[in-house]
C-alpha positions as CSV (number, residue, x, y, z in Angstrom):
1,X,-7.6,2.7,18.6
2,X,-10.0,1.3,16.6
3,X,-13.1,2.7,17.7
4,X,-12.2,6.2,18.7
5,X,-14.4,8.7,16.5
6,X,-13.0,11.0,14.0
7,X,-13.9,14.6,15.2
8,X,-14.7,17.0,12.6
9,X,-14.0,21.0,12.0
10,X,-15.3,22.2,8.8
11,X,-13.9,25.4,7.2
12,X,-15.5,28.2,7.1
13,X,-14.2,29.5,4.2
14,X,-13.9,27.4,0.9
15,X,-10.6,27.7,-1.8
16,X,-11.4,28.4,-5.5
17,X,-10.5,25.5,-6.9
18,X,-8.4,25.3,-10.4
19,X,-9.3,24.5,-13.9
20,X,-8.7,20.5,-14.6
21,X,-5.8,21.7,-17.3
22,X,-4.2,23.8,-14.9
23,X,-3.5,21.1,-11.8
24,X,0.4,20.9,-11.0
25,X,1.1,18.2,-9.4
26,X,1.9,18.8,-5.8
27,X,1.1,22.4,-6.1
28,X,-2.6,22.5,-4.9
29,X,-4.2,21.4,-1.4
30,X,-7.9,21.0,-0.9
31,X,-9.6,22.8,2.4
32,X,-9.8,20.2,4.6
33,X,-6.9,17.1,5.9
34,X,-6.5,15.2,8.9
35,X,-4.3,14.8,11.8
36,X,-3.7,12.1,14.8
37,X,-1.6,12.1,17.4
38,X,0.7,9.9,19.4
39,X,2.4,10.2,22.8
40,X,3.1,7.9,25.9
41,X,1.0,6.3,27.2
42,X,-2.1,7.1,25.6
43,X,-0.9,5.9,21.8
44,X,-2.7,7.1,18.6
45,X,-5.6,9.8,19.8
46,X,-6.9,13.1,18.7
47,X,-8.0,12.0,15.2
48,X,-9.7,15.2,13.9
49,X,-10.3,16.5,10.1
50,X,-10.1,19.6,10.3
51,X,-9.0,23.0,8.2
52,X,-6.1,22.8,5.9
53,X,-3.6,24.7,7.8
54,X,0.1,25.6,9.0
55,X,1.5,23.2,11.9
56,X,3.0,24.4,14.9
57,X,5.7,22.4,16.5
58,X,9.2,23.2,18.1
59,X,12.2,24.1,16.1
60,X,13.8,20.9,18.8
61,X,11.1,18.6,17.0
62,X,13.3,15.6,16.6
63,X,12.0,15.1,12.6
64,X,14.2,18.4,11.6
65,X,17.1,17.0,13.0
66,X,17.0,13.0,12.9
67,X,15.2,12.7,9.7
68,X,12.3,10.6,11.5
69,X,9.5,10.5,8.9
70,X,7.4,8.1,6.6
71,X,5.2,8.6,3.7
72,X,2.6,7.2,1.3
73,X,1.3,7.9,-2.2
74,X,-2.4,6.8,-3.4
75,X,-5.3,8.1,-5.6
76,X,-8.7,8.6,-5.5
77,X,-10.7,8.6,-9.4
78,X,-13.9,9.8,-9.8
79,X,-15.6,7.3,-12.4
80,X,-18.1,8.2,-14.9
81,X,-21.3,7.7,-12.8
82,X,-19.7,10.1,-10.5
83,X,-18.4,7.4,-7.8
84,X,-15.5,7.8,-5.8
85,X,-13.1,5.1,-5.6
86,X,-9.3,4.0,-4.1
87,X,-6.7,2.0,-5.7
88,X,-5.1,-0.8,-3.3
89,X,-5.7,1.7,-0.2
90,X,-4.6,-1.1,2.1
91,X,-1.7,-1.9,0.1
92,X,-0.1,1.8,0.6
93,X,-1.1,1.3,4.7
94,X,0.3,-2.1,4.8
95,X,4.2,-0.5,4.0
96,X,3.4,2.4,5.9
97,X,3.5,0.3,8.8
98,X,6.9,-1.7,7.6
99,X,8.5,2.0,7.1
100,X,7.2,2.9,10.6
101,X,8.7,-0.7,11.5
102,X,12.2,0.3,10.2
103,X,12.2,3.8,11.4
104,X,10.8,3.1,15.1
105,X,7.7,4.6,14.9
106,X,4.5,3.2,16.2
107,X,2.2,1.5,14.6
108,X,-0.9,2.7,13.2
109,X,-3.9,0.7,12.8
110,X,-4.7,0.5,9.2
111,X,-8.1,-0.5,9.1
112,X,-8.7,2.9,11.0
113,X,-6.1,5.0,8.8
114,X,-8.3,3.3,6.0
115,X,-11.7,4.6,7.7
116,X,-10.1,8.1,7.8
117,X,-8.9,8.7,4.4
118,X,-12.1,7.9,3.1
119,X,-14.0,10.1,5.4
120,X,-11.4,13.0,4.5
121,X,-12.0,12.0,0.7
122,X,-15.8,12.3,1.5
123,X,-15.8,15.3,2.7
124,X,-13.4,16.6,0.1
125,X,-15.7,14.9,-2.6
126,X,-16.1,17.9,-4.8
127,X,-12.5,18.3,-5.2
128,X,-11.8,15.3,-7.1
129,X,-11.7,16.2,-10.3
130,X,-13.8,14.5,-13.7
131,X,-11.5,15.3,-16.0
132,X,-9.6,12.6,-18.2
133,X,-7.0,11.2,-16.6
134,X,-7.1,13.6,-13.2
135,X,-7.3,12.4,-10.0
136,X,-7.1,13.3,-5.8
137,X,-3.6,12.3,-5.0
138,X,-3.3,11.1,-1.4
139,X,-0.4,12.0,1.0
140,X,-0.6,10.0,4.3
141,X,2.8,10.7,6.4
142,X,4.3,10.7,9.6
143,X,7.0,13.0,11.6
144,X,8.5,13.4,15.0
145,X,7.7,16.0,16.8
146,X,9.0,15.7,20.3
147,X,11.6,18.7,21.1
148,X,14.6,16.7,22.1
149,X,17.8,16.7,20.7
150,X,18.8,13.1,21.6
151,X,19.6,10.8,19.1
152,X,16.4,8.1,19.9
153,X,13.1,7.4,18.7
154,X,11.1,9.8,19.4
155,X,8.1,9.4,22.0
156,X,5.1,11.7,19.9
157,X,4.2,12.2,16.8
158,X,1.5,13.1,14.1
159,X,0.0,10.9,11.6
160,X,-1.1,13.6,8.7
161,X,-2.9,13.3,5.3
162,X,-3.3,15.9,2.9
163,X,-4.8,15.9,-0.5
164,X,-4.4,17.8,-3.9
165,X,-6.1,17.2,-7.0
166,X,-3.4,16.5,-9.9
167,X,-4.0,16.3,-13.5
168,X,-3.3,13.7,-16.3
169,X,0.7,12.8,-16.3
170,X,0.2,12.7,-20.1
171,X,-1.9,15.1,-21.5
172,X,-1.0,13.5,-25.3
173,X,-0.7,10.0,-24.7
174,X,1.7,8.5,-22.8
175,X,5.5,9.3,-23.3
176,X,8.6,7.4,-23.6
177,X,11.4,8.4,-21.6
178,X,15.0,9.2,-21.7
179,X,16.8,6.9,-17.9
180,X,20.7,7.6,-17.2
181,X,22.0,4.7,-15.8
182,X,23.5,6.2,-12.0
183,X,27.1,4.3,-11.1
184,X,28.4,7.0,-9.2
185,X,26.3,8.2,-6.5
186,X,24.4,5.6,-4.3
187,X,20.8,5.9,-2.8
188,X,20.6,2.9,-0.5
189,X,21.8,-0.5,0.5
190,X,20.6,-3.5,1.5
191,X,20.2,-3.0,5.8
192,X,19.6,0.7,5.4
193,X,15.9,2.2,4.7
194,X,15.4,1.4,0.8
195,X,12.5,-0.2,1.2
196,X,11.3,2.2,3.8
197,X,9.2,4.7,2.1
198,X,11.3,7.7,3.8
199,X,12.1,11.3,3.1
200,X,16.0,10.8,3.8
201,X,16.0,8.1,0.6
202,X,14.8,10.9,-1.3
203,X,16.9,13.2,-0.3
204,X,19.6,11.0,-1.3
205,X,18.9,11.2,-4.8
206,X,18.3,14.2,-5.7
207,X,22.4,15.0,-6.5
208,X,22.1,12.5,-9.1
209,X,18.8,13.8,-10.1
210,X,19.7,16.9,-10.6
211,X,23.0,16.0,-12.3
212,X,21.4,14.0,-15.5
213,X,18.1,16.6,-15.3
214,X,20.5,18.8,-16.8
215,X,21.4,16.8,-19.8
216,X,17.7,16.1,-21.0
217,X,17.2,12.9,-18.9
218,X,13.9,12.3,-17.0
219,X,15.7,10.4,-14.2
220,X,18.0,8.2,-12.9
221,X,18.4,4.2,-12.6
222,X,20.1,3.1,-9.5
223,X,22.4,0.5,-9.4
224,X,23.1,-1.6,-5.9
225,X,25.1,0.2,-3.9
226,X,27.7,-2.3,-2.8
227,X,28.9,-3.8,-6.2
228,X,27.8,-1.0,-8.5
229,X,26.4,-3.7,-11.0
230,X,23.1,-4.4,-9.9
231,X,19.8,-3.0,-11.4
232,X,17.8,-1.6,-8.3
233,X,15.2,1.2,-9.2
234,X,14.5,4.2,-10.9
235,X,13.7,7.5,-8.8
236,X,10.5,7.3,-8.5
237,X,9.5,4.3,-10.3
238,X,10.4,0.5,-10.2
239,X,12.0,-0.7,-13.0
240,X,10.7,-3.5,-15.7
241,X,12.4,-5.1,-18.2
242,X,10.9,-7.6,-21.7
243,X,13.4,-9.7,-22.7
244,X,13.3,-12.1,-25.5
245,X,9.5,-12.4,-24.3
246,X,9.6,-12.6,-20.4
247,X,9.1,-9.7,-18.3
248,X,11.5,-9.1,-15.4
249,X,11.9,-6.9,-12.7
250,X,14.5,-5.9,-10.2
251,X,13.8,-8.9,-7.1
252,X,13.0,-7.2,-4.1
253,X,16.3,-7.3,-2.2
254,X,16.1,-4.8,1.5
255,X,16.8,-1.8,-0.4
256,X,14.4,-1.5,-3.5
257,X,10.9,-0.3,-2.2
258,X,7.9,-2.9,-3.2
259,X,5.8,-0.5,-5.2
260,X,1.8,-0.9,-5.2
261,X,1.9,-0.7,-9.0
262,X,4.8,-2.8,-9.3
263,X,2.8,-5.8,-7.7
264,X,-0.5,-4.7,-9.6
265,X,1.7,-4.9,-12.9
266,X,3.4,-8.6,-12.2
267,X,-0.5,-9.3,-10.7
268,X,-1.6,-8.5,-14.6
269,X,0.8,-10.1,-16.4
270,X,0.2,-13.3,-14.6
271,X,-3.2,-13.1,-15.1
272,X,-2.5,-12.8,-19.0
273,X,0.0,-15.6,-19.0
274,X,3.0,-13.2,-19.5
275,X,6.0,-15.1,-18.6
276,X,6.8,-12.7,-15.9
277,X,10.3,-12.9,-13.1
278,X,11.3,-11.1,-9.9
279,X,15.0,-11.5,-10.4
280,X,18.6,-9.8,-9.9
281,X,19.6,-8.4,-13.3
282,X,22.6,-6.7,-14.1
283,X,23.5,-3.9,-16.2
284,X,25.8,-6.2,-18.0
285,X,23.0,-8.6,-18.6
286,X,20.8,-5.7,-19.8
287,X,23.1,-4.4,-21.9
288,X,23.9,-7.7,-23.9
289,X,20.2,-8.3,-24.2
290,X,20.4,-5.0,-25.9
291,X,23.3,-5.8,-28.1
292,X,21.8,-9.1,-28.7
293,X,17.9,-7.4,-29.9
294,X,16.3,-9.2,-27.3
295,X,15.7,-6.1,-25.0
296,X,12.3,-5.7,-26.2
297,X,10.6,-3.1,-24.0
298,X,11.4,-1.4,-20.5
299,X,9.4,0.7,-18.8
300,X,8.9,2.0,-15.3
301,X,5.7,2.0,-12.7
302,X,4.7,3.9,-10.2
303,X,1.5,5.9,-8.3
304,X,1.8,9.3,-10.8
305,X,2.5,7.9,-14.0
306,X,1.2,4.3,-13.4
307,X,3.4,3.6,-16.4
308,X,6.0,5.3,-18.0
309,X,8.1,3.8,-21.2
310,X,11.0,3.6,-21.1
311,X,12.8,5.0,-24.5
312,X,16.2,5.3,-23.9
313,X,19.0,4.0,-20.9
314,X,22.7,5.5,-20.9
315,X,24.9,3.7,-19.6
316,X,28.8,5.0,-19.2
317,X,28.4,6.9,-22.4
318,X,26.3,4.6,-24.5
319,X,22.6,5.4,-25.2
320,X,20.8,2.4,-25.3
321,X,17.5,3.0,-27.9
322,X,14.7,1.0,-26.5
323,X,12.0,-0.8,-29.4
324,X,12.6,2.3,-31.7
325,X,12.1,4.8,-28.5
326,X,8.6,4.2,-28.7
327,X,6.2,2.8,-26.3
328,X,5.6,-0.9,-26.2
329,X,2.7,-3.2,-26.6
330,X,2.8,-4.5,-22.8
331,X,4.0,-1.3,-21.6
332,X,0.4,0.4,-23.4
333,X,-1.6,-3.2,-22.6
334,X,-0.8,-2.5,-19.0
335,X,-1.5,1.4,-18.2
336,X,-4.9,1.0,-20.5
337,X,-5.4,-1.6,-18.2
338,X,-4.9,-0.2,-14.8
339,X,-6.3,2.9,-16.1
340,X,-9.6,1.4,-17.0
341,X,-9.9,0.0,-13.8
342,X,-8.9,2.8,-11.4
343,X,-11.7,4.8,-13.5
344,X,-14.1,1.9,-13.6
345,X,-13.9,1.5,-17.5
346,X,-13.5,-2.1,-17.1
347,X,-14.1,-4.8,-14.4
348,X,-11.7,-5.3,-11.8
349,X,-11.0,-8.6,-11.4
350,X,-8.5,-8.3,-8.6
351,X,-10.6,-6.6,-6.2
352,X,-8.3,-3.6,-6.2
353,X,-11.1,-1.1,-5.7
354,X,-12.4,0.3,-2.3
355,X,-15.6,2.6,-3.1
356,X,-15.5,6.3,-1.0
357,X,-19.5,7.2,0.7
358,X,-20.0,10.4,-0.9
359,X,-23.0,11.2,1.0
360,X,-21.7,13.4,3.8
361,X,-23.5,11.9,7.1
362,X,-20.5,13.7,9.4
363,X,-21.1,16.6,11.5
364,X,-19.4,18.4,13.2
């Protein structure tokens, strides 16, 4: 799959794209995405960029009904000299293939997946934005699409990516947050598809979501769902914790997805000599640190936010103020950081970056 050729369609009509300070996240999609297909025998084929547009597939498509679907969640920042660059692209490919591992679906090779998003990017060059702190937000995913009502894997699907420019998560400085501390309503267990970056996990969690939304909190942090006692994640985020001067974070256990800023972030603190742990961590442990004053920071990381501080947990009726409900020094050390690189402020000792051509040498 390797060599085939991506065919391009341009549009011939172009979208008026919005003002930086009026992005949404999620709300806007450039003109342009691509598509690949996959049946039996022939495998992946058909890769094509073409016009943003409406699908067309059976009502029988097996994803409506079976839930057979996987998705990623990357950038693309414009730096000041006008370059085009990803954050850990191969990263976000690498556990697309061990979702489409978990949820039978074939795999895709991610040196070419690689090779199309930046070809997409390219062409869609002039929609990432310059602004401060805005960005092209990435969405690779996969459905089923054959029309069969069989409980099986499916045998065809389409490998999609779409883009939409987003604006700065915090447009006046970054924010502390208020976490409620879920013990009710379980997202995933170990076995199941936790770690599998798939729409039914989601799904799962938006009773609870919605639940504590209602009482001013920005989201929820899951516990395990067999003992109820277990810090896992939260929502959207992975979950990190300084106590009495080490960092720790939530061990990857089978149901707690590895997050691409997770691994930058314990990456960093290495680097800095940060006593830093992958370990199980209770809520009983947390909360005694807290009782103690040795819960020093927490904060959260993930794709939109990169950061987020965390200022307050509740847990069964006890709000648990976090250093003053302001942000902490690592928690700010670590977004300035990633920040700087993804916008090539600073070096990037990690070799995170992967530059985008801009120069558009594809016809159609």
């Amino acid at each position: 799959m390797g060599e085939q050729t991506i065919r391009v369609q341009l549009s011939e009509t172009k979208k008026q794209k919005p003002e930086s300070d009026q992005l949404i996240f999620g709300k806007t999609f450039t003109d342009h995405m691509f598509v690949m297909d996959y049946s039996e025998p022939l495998g992946w084929h058909n890769a094509s960029i073409v016009p943003y547009q409406p699908l067309t597939i059976e009502p029988s498509a097996m994803v409506f009904h079976y839930g057979q679907s996987v998705f990623e969640g990357l950038k693309a920042f414009r730096t000041a000299t006008g370059d085009i660059q990803l954050f850990r692209p191969e990263k976000n490919l690498e556990r697309l293939n061990l979702s489409n591992d978990r949820l039978c679906i074939p795999p895709i090779d991610e040196n070419f997946a690689l090779e199309a998003i930046k070809q997409l990017v390219s062409v869609e060059k002039d929609w990432v934005p310059d602004a401060p702190g805005t960005s092209l937000y990435i969405r690779p995913f996969v459905i089923s699409t054959e029309p069969y009502l069989g409980v099986a894997p499916s045998s065809h699907y389409k490998f999609i990516v779409i883009l939409s420019p987003v604006g700065a998560y915090y447009k006046e400085g970054i924010n502390p947050v208020k976490i409620a501390v879920e013990d009710h309503y379980v997202r995933t267990v170990k076995g199941g598809t936790g770690e599998a970056k798939t729409g039914g996990n989601y799904a799962a969690s938006l009773k609870a979501q919605e639940m504590v939304a209602k009482e001013g909190f920005a989201q929820v942090l899951w516990l395990d769902g067999v003992e109820r006692k277990y810090i896992e994640e939260v929502g959207s985020m992975n979950v990190f914790f300084k106590i009495n001067g080490e960092v720790v974070t939530p061990k990857l256990n089978g149901s707690i997805l590895a997050g691409v800023t997770r691994n930058s972030v314990i990456e960093l603190l290495k680097h800095w000599n940060i006593p830093v742990s992958e370990k199980r961590i209770s809520m009983e442990e947390l909360h005694q640190a807290h009782k103690d004053g040795t819960l020093e920071e927490a904060f959260g990381s993930g794709t939109a936010a990169v950061i987020s501080p965390i200022a307050q947990l509740t847990w069964e009726g006890e709000d648990m103020i976090v250093n003053g409900g302001k942000t902490g020094e690592i928690s700010q050390k670590v977004y300035d950081t990633i920040t700087a690189i993804q916008y090539g402020k600073t070096e990037d000792p990690f070799n995170w970056l992967v530059n985008v051509a801009t120069k558009n040498t594809i016809k159609n």
